[in-house]
N, C-alpha and C positions, 0 to 999 in steps of 0.2 A: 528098186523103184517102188514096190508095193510097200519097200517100211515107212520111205516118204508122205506116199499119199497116206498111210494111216498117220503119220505125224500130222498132216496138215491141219487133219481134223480132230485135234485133242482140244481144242476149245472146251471142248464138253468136259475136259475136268475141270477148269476154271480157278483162278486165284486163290492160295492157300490163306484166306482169312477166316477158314473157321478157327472156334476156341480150340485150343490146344489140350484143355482140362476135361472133353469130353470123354478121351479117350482115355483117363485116368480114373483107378479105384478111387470110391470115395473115401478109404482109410490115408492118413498123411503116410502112411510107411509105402515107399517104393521097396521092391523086389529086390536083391543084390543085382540081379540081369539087369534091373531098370536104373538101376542107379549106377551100374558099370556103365552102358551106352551113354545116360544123360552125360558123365563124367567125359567120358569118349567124346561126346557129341560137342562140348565148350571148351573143354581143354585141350584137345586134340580134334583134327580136321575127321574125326570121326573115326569108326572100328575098322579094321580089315578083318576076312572069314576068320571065324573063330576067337578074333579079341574080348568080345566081348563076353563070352563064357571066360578067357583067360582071366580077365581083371574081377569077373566076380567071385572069382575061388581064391585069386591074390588077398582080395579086398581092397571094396575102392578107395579108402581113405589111405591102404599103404601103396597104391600104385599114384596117387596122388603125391604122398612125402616123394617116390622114389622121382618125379616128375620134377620138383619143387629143387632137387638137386640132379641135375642133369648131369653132370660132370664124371658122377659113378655111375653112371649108364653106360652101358656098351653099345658103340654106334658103327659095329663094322660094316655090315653091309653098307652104309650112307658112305662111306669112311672111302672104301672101294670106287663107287659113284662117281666122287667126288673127284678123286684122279684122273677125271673124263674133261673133266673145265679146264682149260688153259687160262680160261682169266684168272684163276685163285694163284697162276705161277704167277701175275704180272705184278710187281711191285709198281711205287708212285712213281719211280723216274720211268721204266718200261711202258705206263697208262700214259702218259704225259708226251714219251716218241710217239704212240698210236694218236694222240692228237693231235699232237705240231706237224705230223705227216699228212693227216686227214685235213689238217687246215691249209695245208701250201696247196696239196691237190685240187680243193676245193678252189683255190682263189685261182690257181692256175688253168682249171677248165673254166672259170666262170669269165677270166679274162678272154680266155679262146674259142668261148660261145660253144663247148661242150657241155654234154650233158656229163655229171658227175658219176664214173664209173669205174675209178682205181682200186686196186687192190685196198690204196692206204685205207679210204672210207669203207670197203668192205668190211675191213679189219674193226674198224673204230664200227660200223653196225653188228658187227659178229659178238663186241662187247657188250653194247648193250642187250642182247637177244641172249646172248649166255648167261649174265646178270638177273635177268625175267626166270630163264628157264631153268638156272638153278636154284631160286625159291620156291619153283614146284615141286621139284624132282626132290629136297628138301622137306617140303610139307607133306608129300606121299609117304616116303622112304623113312623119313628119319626116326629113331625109338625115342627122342627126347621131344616128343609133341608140342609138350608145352612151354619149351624153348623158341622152335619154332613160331608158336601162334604169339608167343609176346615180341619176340624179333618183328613180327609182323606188326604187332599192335603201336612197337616203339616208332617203327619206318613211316608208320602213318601217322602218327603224332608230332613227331619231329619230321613232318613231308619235308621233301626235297624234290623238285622236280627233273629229273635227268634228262629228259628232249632240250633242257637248257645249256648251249655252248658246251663248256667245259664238261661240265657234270657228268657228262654222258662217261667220261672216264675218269669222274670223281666219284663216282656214287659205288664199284668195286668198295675200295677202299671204305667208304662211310659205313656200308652195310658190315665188311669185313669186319674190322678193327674199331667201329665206334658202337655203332650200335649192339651187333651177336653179342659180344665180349662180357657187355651189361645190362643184358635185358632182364636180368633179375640179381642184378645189382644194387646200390646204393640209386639213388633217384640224383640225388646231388652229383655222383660222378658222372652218371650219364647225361644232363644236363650240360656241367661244363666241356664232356669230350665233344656234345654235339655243338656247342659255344665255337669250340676250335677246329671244327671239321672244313676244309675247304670247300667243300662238298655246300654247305651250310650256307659260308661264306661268301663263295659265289652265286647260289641261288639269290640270296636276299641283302646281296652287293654291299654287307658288309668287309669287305676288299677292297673297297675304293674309298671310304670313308674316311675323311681326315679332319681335324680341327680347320675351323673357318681361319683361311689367311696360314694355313702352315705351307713351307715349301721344304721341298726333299734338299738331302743333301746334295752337292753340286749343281744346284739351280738357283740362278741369283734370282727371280722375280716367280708370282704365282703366275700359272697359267703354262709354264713352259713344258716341254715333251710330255716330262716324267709326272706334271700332273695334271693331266688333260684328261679331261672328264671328272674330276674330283672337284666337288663344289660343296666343299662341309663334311657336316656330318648327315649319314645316310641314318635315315629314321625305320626302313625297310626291317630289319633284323629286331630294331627297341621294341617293335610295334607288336612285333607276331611273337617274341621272346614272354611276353604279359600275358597278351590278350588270350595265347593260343597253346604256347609251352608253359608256362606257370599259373598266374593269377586266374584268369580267366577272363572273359568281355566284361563282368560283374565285378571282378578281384578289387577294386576299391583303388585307382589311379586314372591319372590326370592326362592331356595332351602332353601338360606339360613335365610330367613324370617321364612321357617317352621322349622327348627335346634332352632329358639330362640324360636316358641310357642311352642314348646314341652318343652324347658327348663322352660316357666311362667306354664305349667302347669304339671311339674313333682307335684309330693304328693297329687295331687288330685286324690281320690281312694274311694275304697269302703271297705266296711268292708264284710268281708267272706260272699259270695252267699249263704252259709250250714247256716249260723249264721243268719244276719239279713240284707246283702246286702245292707245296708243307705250309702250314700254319705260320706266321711270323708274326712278332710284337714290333710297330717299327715306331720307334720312343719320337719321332720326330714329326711324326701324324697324329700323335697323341696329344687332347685339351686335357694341358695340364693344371688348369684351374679347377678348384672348389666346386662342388656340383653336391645338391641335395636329391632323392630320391624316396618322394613320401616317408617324407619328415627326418629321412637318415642321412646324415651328414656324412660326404666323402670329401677331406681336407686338399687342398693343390699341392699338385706332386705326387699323387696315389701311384701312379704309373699304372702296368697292367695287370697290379694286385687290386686294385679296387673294381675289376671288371670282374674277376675271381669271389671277390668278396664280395659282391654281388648278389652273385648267381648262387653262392651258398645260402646268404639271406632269403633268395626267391625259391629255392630248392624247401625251404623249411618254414613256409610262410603259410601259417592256417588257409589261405586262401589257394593258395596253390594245391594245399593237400586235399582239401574240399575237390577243388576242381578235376584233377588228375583222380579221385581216386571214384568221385562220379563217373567219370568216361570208364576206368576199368569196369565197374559195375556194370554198367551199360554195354559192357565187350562181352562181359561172363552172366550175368544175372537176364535185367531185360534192357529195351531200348529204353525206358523209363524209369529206373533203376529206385526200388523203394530208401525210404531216408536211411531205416536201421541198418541194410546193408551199405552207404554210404558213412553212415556214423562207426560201423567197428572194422572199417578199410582204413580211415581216419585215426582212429585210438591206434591200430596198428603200425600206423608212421611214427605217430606221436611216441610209442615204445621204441620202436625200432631205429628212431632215426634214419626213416625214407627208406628200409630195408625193403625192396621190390616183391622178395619173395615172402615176406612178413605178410606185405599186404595181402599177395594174393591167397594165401593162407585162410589170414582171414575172412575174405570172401567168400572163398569154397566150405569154412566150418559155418555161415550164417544160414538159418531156417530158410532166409529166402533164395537161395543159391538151390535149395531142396524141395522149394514149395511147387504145389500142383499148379498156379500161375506161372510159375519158370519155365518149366518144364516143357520144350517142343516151342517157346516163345518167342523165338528172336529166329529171322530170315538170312537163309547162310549169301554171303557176297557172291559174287561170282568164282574167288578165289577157293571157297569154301566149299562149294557144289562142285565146281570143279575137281576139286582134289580127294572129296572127300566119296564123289560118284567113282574114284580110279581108285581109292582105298577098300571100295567095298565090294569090286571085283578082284581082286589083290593084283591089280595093273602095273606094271612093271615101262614109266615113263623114259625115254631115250632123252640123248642128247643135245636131242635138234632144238630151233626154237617151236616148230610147232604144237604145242601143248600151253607154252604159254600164250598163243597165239590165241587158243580155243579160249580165257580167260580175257583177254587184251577184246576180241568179237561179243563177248556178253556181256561187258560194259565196263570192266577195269584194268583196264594195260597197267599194268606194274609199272611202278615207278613212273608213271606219265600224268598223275592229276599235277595240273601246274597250281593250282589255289594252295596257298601254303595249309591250308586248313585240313587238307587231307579227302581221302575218301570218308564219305558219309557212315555213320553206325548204323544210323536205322534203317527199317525196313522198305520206308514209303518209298527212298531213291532206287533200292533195288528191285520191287515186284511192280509189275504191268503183265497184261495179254501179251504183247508181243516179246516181252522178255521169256518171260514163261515157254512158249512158242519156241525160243531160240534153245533153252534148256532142254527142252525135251528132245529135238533135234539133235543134241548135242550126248544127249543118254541115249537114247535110239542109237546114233553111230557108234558109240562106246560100246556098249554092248554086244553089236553085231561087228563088233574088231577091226571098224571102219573110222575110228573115230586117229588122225594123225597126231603121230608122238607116242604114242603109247603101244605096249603090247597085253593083251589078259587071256585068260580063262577060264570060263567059267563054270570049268568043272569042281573047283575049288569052294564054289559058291551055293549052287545049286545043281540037283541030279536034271535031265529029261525024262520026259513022262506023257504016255499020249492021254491022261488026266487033266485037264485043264484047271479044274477046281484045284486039286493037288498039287500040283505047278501055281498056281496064284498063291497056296497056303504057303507052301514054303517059298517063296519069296517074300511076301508080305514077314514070314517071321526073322530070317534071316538079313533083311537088309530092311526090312522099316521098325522091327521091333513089336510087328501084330496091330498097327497102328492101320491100317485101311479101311480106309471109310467106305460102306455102304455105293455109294455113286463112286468112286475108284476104281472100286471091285468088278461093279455091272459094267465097265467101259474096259477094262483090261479082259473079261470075260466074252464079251464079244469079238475084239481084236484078235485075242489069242484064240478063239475057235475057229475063223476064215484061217487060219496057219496049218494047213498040215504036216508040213515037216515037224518033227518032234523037238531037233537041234534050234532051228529054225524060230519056233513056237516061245522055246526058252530064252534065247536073245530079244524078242519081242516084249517078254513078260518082265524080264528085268529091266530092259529099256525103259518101259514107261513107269515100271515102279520108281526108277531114278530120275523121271522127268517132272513124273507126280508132285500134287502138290504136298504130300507128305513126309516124301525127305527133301523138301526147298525147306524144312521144320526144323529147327536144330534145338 
């Protein structure tokens, strides 16, 4: 009760908009300490005790190469974890029983005026909760961090929304096999595998899509069983494929640029979500006529190599690499990502042929990736505070859903924005008073080992001490990096003096250090 009511009243530390550079030496050279954490703090969901001394005797530029190839990393413990999820056992036809079951159930109580309570649907919400909750357990746990945070960055680029029908046991598989696989892969492949993702597919009902006046085989007229609800081609997938996966709202195309990709990719489909949901080309849904594409000629009879040929075109289209390589900027740099580190993310595709890890190379060797403006600039999401407040008590997340639950309450349920356009980058959607509010509350329970889904402690982090000031120092240097400001100080100095327990005092002092507005900093 008494950590509450001090929660209530953190108002007094208020919204982290001050500059981030005050608390920077005026010389450009950061500290290896400083430039281990910053590195920690964009490329990974932040340090756990003692990382950040680790990487500065490694060297941050060589714990970066070793980042940049995740593959020779050893990731047992995660490895271990991981053995805990039964959704990783379920293949596509196994996801597909859990939802031709959760769908008869459903129509079975809804005809019988029950309320929906079976096993089957349990099962089909146990999926999607274990899908949430092993991205976190993931971003805590895992040594290949910055696997992780581009995994992350691809899923929300390429959004899919899984509260929609099928998806809910499509998006296992998307996240499994389409996106981890190539998140610092070829730009081009990953593009096409999310082209072909049912996952994809269904969200933005390119599944249904057919040439105007096609009819399936065994159907003498349009309109009959097998094509009910197909009314053309679906423009859903052309539209956010440009505007949102490649070119951009700017990339240089037409309404009627999207009328001709919806016609290259009518017949690409899935096969029934109840059945076994795979990818299919069905040649008989397919307009097989002539069709231009900002100014490029695709001849009649392409089939479903010219939806391929495509998408390699748009994967290597100065516009596309402008746009996508602005957003990484903006993921790793600031919300407003200056041109020159847009200009040598750019040269870098341009060498590499869309090589993921090329880019992001590039980004991390640019001055402004390193400058005193960077630095502490960008507002971590919810995902990011989350994971990154249980990393730095070296918290050890369980299997249940509730942890992703604590990230779903502070404004971002995984996998649940339905706008194909994703969760927002910048800050202004993420900070308010009453966000803020919810954070702190949310470190406060962390802390004091109240917070569900997680277990910590934090003897690994900081000692007790009936010193207050000494207890704020070392907090302040161990989990902010010496960064607390003046008014932080005098409000955690306070709080933590009405504490007399000693243990007590310590959970209190790290609580607000992680509710503060100084590690909301990244």
């Amino acid at each position: 009760m008494r950590l509450l009511l001090v929660v209530t009243g953190l108002a007094l530390f208020g919204v982290p908009t001050t500059d981030p550079r005050r608390s920077l030496p005026a010389s450009a050279e950061l500290s290896p300490r400083d430039s281990a954490l910053h590195a920690l703090n964009r490329l990974a969901y932040g340090p756990r005790p003692g990382e950040v001394d680790r990487v500065a005797a490694l060297g941050v530029m060589h714990w970066i190469d070793q980042q940049l190839d995740p593959a020779r990393l050893p990731d047992r413990i995660l490895a271990r974890r991981e053995r805990d999820f039964a959704v990783l056992a379920l293949d596509a036809a196994a996801l597909a029983e859990v939802f031709k079951n959760a769908r008869r159930e459903r129509r079975r109580e809804s005809m019988e005026g029950m309320t929906p309570s079976s096993d089957a649907i349990g099962q089909l919400l146990q999926v999607v909760g274990q899908v949430q909750q092993l991205a976190v357990v993931r971003a805590v746990l895992s040594e290949r961090q910055l696997q992780e945070v581009m995994t992350d960055f691809w899923v929300n680029h390429f959004n899919v929304y899984s509260g929609k029908g099928a998806d809910r046991v499509l998006m296992p598989v998307y996240i499994e096999h389409t996106i981890r696989p190539r998140a610092l892969g070829k730009f081009a492949d990953l593009l096409l595998a999310t082209a072909q993702s049912p996952a994809m597919m269904f969200y933005l009902d390119n599944w249904e899509s057919v040439a105007t006046g096609a009819v399936p085989p065994g159907v003498d007229r349009p309109g009959g069983r097998a094509t009910k609800g197909a009314r053309g081609p679906n423009e859903n997938y052309a539209r956010e494929l440009l505007e949102l996966h490649t070119l951009g709202v700017d990339g240089g195309y037409t309404q009627r640029d999207v009328m001709e990709v919806a016609r290259l990719f009518t017949g690409w489909s899935i096969a029934r979500p109840a059945q076994s949901g795979r990818f299919q080309f069905n040649a008989w849904a397919h307009d097989a006529g002539e069709k231009t594409v900002r100014g490029v000629r695709f001849p009649a009879g392409g089939g479903q190599e010219e939806g391929i040929r495509l998408l390699r075109l748009l994967a290597n289209d100065p516009a596309t690499m402008r746009f996508v390589s602005h957003k990484l900027c903006a993921r790793f740099v600031r919300d407003e990502p200056p041109d020159g580190c847009v200009d040598d993310a750019v040269a870098a595709w341009q060498r590499s042929g869309g090589a993921i890890t090329d880019v992001v190379r590039a980004i991390v060797r640019t001055p402004d990736f390193w400058s005193a403006q960077t630095i502490r600039a960008k507002i971590k999401t919810p995902l990011e505070f989350v994971v990154s407040a249980v990393r730095a008590v070296g918290g050890e997340p369980d299997t249940t859903q509730e942890l992703a639950e604590v990230v779903g309450r502070l404004g971002q349920p995984l996998y649940m924005e339905p706008s194909p356009a994703g969760y927002p980058e910048s800050q202004e959607e993420w900070v308010n008073s009453g966000a803020l509010l919810h954070r702190m509350n949310a470190a406060v329970a962390l802390a004091a080992g109240r917070l569900p889904g997680v277990t910590i402690s934090l003897d690994g982090v900081v000692a007790p001490t009936d010193e207050p000031d000494t207890l704020i120092h070392a907090v302040d240097t161990r989990l902010l990096g010496g960064i607390l400001s003046p008014r932080s100080r005098a409000v955690m100095r306070e709080q933590v003096d009405a504490v007399r327990n000693r243990v007590a005092a310590r959970a209190l002092a790290v609580g607000l250090a992680l509710g503060g507005p100084e590690f909301q900093r990244q």
